[in-house]
MDAnalysis code that builds the backbone (N, CA, C; Angstrom):
import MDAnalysis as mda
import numpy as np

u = mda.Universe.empty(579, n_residues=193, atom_resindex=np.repeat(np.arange(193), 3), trajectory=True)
u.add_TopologyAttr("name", ["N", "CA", "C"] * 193)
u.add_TopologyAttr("resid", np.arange(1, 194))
u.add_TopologyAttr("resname", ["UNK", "UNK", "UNK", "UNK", "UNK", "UNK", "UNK", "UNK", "UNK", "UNK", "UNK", "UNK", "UNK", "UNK", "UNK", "UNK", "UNK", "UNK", "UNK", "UNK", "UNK", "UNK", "UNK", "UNK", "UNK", "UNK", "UNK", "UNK", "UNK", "UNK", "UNK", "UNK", "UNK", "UNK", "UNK", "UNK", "UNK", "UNK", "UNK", "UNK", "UNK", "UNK", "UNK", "UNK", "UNK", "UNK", "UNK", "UNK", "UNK", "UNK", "UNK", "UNK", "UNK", "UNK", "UNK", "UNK", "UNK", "UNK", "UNK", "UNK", "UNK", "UNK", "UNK", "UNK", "UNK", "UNK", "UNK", "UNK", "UNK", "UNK", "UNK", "UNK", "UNK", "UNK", "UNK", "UNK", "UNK", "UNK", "UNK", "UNK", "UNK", "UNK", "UNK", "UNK", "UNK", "UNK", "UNK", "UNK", "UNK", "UNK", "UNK", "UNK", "UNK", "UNK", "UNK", "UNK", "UNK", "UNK", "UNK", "UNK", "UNK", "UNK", "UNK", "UNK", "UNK", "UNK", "UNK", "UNK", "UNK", "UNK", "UNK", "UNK", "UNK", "UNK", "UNK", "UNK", "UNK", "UNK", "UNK", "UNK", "UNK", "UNK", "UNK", "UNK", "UNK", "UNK", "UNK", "UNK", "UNK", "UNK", "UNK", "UNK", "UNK", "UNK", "UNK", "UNK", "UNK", "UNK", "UNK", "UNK", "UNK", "UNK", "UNK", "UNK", "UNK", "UNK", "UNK", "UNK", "UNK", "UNK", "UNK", "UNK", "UNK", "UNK", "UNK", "UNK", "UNK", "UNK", "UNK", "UNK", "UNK", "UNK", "UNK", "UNK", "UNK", "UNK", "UNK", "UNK", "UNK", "UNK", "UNK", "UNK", "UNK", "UNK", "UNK", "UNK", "UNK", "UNK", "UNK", "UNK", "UNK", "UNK", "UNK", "UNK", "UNK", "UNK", "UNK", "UNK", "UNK", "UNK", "UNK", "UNK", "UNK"])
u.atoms.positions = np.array([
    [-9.539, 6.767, -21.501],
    [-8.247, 6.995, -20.893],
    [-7.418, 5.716, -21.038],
    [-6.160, 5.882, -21.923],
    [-5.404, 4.756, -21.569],
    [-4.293, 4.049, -20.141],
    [-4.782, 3.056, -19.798],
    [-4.425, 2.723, -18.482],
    [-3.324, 1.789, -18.337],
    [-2.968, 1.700, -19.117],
    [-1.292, 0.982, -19.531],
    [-0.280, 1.503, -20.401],
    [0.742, 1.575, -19.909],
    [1.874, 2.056, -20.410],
    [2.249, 1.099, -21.864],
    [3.157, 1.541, -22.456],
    [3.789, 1.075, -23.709],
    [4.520, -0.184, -23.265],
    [4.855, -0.210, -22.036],
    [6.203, -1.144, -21.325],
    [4.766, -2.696, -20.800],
    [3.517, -2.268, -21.126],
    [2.312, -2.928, -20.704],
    [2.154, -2.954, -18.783],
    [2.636, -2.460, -18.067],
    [2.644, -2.237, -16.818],
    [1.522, -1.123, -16.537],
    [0.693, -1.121, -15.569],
    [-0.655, 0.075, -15.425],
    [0.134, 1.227, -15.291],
    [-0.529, 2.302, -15.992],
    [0.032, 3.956, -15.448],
    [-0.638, 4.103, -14.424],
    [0.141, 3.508, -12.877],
    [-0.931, 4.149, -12.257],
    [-0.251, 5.819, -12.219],
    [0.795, 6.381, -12.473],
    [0.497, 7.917, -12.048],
    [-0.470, 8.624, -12.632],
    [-0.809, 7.812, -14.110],
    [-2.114, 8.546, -14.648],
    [-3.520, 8.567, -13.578],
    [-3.800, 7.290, -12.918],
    [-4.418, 6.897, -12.081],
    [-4.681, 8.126, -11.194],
    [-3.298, 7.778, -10.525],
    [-3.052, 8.726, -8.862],
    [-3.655, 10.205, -9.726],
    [-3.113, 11.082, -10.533],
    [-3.518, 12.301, -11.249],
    [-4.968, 12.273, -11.258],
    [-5.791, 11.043, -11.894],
    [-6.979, 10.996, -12.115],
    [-7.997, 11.191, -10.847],
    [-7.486, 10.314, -9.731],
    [-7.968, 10.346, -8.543],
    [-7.704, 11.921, -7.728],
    [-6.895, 12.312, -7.927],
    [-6.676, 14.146, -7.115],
    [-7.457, 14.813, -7.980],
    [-7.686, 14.533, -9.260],
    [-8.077, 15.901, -10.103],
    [-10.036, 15.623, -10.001],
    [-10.437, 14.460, -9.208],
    [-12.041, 14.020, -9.261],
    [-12.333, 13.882, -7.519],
    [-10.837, 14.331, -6.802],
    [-11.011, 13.683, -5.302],
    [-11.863, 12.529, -4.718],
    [-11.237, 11.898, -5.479],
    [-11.918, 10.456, -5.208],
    [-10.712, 9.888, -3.976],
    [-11.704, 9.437, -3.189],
    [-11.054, 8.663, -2.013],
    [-10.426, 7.012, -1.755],
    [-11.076, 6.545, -2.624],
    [-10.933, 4.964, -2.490],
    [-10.748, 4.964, -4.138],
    [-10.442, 4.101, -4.710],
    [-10.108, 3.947, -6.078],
    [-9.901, 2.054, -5.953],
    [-10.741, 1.683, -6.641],
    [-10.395, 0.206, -6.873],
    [-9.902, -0.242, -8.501],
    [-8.876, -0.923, -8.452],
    [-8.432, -1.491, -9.492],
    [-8.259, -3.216, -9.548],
    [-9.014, -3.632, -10.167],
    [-9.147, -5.248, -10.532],
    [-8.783, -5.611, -11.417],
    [-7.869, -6.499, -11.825],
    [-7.817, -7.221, -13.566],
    [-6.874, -8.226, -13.148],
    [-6.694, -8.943, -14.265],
    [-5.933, -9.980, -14.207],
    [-4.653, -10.267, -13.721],
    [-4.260, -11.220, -13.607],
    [-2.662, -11.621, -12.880],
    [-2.002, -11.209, -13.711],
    [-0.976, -10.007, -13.098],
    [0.278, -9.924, -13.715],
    [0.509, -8.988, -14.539],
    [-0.983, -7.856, -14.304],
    [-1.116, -6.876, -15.355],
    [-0.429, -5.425, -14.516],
    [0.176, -5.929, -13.183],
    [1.000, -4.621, -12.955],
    [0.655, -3.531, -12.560],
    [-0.379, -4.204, -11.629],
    [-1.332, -3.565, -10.615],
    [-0.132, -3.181, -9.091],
    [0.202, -3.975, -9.017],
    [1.258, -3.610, -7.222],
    [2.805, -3.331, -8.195],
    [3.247, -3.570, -8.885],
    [4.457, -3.049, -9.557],
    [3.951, -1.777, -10.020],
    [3.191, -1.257, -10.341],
    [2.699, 0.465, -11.152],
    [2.490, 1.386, -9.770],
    [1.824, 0.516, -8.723],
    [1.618, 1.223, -7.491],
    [3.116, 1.755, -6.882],
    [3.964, 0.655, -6.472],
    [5.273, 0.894, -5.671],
    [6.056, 1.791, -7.297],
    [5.770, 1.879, -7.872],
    [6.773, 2.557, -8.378],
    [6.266, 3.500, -8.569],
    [5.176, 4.531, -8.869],
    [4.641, 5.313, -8.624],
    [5.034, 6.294, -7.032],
    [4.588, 5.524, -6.007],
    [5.115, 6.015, -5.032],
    [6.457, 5.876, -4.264],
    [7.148, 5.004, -5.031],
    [8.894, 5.183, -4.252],
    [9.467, 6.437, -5.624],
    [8.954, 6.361, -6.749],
    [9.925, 7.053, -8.070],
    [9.477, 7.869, -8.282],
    [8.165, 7.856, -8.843],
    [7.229, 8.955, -9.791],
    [7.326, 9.730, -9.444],
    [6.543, 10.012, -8.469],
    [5.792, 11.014, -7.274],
    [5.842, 10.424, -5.996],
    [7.120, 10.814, -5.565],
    [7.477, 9.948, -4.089],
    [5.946, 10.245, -3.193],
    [5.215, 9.544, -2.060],
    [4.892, 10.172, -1.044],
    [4.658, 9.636, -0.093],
    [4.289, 9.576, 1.268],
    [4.421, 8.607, 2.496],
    [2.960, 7.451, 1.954],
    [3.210, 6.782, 2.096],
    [1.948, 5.272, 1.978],
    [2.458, 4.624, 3.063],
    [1.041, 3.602, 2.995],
    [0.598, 2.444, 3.897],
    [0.264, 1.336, 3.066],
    [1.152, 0.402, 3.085],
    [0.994, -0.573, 2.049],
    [0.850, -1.777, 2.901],
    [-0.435, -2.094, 2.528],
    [-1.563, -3.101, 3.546],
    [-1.733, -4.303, 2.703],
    [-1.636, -5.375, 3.638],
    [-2.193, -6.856, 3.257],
    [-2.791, -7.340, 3.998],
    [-4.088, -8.072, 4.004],
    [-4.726, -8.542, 4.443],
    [-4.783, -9.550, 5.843],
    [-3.558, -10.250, 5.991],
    [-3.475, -11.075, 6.956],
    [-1.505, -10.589, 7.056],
    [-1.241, -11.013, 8.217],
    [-0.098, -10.226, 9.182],
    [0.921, -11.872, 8.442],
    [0.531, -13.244, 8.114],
    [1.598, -13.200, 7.415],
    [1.855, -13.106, 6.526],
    [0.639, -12.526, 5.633],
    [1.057, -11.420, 4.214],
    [1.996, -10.570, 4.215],
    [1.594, -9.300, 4.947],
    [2.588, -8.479, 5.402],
    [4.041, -8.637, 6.224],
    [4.090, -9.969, 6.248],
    [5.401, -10.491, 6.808],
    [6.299, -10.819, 6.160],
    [5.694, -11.425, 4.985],
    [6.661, -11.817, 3.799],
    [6.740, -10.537, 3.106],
    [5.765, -9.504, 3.049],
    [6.526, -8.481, 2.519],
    [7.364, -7.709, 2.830],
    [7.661, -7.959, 4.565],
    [8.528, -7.857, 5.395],
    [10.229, -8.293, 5.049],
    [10.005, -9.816, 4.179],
    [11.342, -10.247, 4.147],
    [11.676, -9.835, 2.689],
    [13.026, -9.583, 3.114],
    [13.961, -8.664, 1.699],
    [13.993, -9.567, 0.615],
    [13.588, -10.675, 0.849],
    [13.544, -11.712, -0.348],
    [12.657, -11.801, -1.085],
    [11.585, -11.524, -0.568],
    [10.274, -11.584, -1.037],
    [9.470, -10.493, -1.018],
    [10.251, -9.243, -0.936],
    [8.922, -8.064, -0.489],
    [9.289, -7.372, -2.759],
    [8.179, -6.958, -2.357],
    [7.568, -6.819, -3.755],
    [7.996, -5.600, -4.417],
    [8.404, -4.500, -3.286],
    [9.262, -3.186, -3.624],
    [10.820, -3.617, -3.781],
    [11.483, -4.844, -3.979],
    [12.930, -5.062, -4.871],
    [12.929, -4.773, -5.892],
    [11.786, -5.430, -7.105],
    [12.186, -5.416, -8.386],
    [11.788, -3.874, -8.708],
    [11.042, -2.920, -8.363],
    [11.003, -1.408, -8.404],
    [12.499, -0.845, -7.993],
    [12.793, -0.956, -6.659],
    [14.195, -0.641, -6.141],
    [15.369, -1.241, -7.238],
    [15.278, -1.898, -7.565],
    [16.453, -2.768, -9.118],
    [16.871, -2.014, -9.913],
    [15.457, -1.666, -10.086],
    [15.348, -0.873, -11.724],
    [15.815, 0.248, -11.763],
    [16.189, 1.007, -10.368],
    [16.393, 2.391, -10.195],
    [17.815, 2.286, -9.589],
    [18.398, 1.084, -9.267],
    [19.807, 0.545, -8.907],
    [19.349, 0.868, -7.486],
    [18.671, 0.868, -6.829],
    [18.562, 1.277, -5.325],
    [18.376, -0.712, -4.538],
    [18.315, -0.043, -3.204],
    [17.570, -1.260, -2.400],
    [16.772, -0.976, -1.452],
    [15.749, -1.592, -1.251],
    [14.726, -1.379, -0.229],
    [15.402, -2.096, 1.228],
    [15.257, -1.368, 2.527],
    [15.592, -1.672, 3.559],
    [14.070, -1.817, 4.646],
    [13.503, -2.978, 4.898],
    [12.054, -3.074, 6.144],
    [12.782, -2.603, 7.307],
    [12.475, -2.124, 8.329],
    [12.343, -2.102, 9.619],
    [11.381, -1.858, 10.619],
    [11.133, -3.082, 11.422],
    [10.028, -2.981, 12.252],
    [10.065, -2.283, 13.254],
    [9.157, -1.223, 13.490],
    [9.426, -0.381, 14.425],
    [8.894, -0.357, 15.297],
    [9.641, -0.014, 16.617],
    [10.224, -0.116, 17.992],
    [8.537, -0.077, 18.592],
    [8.672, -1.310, 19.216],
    [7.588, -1.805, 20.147],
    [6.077, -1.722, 19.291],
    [6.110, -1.596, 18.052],
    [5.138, -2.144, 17.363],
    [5.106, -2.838, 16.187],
    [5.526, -4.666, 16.946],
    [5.888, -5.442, 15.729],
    [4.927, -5.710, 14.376],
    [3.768, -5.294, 14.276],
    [3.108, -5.607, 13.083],
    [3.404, -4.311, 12.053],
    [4.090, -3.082, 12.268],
    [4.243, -2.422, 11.383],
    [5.962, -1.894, 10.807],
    [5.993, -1.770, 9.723],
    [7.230, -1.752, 9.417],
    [7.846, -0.812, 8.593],
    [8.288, 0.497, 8.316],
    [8.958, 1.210, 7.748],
    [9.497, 1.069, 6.181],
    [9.325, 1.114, 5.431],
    [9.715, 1.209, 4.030],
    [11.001, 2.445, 3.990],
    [12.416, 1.620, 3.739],
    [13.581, 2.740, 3.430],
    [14.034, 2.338, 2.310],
    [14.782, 3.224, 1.250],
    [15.150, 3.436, 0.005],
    [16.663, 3.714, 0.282],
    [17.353, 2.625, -0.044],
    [18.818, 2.913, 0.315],
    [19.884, 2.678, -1.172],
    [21.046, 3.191, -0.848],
    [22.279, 2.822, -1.679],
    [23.135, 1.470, -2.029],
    [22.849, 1.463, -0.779],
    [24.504, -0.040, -0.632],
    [23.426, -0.604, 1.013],
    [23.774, -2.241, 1.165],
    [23.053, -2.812, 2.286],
    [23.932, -2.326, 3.181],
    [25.057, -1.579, 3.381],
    [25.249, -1.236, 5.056],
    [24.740, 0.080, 5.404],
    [24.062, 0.829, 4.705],
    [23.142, 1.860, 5.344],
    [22.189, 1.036, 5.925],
    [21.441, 0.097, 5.987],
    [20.511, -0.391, 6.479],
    [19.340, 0.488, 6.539],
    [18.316, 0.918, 7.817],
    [17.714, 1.485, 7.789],
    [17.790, 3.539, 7.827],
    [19.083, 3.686, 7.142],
    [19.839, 4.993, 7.170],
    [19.074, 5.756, 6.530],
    [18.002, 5.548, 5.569],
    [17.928, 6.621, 4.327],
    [16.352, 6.793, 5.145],
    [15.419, 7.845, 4.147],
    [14.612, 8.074, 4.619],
    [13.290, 6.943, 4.451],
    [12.461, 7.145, 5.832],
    [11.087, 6.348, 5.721],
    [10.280, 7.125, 4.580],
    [9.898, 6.307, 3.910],
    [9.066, 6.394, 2.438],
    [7.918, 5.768, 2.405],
    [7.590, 5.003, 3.245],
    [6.033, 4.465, 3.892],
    [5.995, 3.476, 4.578],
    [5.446, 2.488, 4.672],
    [4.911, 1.491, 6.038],
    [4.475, 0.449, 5.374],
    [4.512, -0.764, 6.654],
    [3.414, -1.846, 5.403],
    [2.960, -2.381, 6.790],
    [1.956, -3.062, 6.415],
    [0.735, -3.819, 7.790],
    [-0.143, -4.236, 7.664],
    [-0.946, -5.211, 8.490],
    [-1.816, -5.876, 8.276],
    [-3.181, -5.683, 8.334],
    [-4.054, -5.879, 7.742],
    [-5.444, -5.329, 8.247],
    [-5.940, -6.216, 9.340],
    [-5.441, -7.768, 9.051],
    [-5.800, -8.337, 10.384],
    [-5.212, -8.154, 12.125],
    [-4.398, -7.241, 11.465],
    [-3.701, -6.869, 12.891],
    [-3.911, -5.458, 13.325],
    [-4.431, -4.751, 12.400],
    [-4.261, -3.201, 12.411],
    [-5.112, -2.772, 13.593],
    [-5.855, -3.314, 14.351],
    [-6.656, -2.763, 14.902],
    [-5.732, -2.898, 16.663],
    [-5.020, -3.586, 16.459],
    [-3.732, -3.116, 17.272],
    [-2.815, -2.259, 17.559],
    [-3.282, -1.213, 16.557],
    [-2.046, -0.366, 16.209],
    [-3.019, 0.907, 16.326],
    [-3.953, 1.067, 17.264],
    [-5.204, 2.403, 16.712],
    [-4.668, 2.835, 17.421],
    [-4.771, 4.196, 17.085],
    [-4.735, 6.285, 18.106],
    [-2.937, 6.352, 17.601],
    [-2.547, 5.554, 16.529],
    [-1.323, 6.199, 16.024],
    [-1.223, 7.119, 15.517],
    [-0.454, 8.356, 15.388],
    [-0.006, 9.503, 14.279],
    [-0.065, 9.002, 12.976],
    [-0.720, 9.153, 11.606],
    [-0.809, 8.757, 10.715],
    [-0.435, 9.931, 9.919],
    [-0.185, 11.128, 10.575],
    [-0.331, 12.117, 8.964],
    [0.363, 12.127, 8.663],
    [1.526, 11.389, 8.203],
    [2.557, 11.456, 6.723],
    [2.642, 10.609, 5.930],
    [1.002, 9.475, 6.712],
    [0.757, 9.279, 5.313],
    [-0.162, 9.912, 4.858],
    [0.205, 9.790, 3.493],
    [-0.996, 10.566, 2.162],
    [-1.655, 9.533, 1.181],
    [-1.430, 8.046, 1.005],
    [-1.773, 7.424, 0.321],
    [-2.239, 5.933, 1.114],
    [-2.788, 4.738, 1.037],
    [-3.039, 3.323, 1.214],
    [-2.950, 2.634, 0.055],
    [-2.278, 1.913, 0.061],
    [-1.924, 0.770, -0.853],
    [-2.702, -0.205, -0.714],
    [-3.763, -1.118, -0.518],
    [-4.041, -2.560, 0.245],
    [-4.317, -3.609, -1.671],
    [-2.949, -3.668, -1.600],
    [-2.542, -5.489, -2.416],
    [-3.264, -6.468, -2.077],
    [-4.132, -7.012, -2.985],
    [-4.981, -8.161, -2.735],
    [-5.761, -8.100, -1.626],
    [-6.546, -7.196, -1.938],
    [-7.987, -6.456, -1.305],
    [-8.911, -7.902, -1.202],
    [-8.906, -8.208, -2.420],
    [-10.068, -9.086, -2.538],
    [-9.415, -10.746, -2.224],
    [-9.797, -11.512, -1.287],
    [-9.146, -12.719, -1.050],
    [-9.381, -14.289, -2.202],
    [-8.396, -14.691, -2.385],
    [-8.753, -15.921, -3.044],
    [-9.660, -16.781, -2.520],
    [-10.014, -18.103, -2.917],
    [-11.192, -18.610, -2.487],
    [-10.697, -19.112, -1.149],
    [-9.231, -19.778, -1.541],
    [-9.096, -20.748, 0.099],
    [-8.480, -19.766, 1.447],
    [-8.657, -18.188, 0.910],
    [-8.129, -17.661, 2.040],
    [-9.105, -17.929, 3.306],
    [-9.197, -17.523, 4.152],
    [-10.401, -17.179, 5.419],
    [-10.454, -16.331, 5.717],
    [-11.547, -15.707, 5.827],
    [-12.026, -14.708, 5.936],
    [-11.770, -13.783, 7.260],
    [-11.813, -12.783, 6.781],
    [-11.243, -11.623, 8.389],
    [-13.032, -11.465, 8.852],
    [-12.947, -11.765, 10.346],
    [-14.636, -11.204, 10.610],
    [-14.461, -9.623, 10.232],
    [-15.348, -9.639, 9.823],
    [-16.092, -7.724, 10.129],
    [-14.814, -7.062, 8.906],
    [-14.556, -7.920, 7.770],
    [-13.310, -7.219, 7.132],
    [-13.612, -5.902, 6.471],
    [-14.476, -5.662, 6.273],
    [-14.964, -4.637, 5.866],
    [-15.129, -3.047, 6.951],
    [-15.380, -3.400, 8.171],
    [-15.196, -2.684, 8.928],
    [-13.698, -2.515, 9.094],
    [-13.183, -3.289, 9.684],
    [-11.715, -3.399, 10.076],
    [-10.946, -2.799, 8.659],
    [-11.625, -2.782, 7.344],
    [-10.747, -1.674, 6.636],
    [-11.423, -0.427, 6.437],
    [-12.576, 0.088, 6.692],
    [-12.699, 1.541, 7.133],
    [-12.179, 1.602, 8.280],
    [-12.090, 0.777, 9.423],
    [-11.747, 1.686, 10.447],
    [-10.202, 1.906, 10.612],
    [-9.544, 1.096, 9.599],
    [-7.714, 1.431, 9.517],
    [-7.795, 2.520, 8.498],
    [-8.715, 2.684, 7.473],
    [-8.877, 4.323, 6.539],
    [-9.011, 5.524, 7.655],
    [-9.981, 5.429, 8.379],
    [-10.219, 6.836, 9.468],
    [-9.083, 6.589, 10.524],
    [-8.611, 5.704, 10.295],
    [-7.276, 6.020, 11.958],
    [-6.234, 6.119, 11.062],
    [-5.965, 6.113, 9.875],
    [-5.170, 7.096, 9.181],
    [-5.462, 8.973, 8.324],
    [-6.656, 8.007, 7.871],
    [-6.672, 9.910, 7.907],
    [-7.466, 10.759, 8.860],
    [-7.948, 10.090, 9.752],
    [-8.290, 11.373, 10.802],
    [-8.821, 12.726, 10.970],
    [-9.808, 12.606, 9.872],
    [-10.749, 13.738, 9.919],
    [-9.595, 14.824, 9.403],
    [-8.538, 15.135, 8.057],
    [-7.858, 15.757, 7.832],
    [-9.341, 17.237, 7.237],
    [-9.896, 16.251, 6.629],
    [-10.882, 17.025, 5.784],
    [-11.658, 18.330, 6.998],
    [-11.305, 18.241, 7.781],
    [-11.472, 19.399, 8.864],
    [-10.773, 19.930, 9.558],
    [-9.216, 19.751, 9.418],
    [-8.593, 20.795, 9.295],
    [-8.198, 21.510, 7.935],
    [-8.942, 21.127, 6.844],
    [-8.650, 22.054, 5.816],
    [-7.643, 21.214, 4.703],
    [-7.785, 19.858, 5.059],
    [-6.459, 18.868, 4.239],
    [-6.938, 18.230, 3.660],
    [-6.010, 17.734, 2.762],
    [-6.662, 16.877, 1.553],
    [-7.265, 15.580, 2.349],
    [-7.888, 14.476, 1.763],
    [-7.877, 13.335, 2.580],
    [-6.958, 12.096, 2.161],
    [-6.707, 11.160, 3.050],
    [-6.022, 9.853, 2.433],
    [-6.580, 9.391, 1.196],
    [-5.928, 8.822, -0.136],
    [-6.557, 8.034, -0.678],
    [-6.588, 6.858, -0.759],
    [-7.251, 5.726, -0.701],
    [-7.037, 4.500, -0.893],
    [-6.976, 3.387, -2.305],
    [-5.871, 2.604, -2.470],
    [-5.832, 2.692, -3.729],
    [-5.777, 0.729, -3.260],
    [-6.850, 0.382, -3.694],
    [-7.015, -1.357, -3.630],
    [-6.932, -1.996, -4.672],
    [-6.158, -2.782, -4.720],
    [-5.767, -3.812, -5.903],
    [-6.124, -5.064, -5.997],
    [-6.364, -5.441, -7.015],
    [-6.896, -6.951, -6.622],
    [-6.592, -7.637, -7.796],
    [-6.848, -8.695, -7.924],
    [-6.894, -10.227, -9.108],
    [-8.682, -10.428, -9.006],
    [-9.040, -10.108, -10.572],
    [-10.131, -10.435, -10.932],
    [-10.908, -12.035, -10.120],
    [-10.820, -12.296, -8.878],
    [-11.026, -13.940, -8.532],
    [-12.407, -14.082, -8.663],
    [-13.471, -12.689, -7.669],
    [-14.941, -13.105, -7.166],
    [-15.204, -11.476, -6.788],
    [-15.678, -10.724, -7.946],
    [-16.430, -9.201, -7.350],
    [-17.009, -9.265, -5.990],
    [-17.937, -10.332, -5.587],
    [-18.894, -10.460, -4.145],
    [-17.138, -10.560, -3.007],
    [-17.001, -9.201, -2.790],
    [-15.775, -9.377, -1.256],
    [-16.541, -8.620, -0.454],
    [-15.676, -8.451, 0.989],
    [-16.150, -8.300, 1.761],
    [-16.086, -6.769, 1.672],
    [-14.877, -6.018, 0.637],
    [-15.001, -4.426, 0.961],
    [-16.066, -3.906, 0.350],
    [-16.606, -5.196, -1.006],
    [-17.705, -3.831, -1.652],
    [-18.769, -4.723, -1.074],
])
């Protein structure tokens, strides 16, 4: 299967297709810097095949800077399509934040929520939330560089933000979340596998 586009950016919609048509739940993707692992993801799910995600980073001020409009990683996707991405942190739960797809910056947070972003080190703050609209997990740099520090129990703390999003769908008759982890080839030995 070829896993890069002509433009050299990953197909992930080939991916996402690959993963529904084998129902695979978790899907890990590793390779090198810059091969267009979190650019194939956000554009996939704001363009391709819109659908609600949870786009997770590891530590809360990861997800903070992806918080700021300067630095969050869904601009250069939003560019390309002449759009702009609008964060908003929502009401009385500051570690999570709304993903909006707008026209012009004075709609602000006007257009519709298109997914979320948050921390795994914080997520366990945020349990017994409504999760079902999302359908997908994003978690960008799954695997930590050497000088990060380590989350205790990180491995738990990201199954247990997988089941407090999808929530036993698979028994009411629903598809389940998938999780789609990205990483930079640094050190296979992490804490998720």
């Amino acid at each position: 299967m070829k896993l890069y586009l002509d433009s050299g950016y990953l197909d992930f919609k080939k991916i996402r297709n690959f993963s529904r048509e084998h129902g695979l739940l978790f899907v890990y993707i590793i390779g090198g810097r810059g091969t267009g692992k979190t650019f194939g993801a956000i554009e996939s799910f704001l363009f391709d095949d819109p659908e609600p995600f949870m786009f997770v980073r590891r530590t809360q001020k990861q997800a903070d800077i992806v918080g700021n409009p300067k630095f969050n990683p869904f601009q250069k996707n939003a560019g390309r399509h002449r759009k702009l991405v609008s964060m908003r942190k929502i009401e009385k739960v500051d570690d999570v934040m709304e993903v909006h797809l707008i026209d012009d910056p004075e709609q602000e947070d006007k257009g519709p929520v298109l997914g979320y972003t948050a921390a795994l080190s914080t997520f366990s703050n945020v349990r017994g939330f409504n999760g079902d609209d999302v359908q997908a997990i994003i978690f960008d740099e799954f695997i930590p560089e050497s000088h990060e520090r380590p989350i205790k129990d990180e491995a738990a703390a990201f199954f247990n933000l997988y089941e407090t999003i999808n929530r036993n769908r698979e028994l009411d008759g629903e598809p389940p979340v998938t999780a789609f982890c990205l990483a930079n080839s640094n050190d296979l030995g992490n804490p998720i596998f």
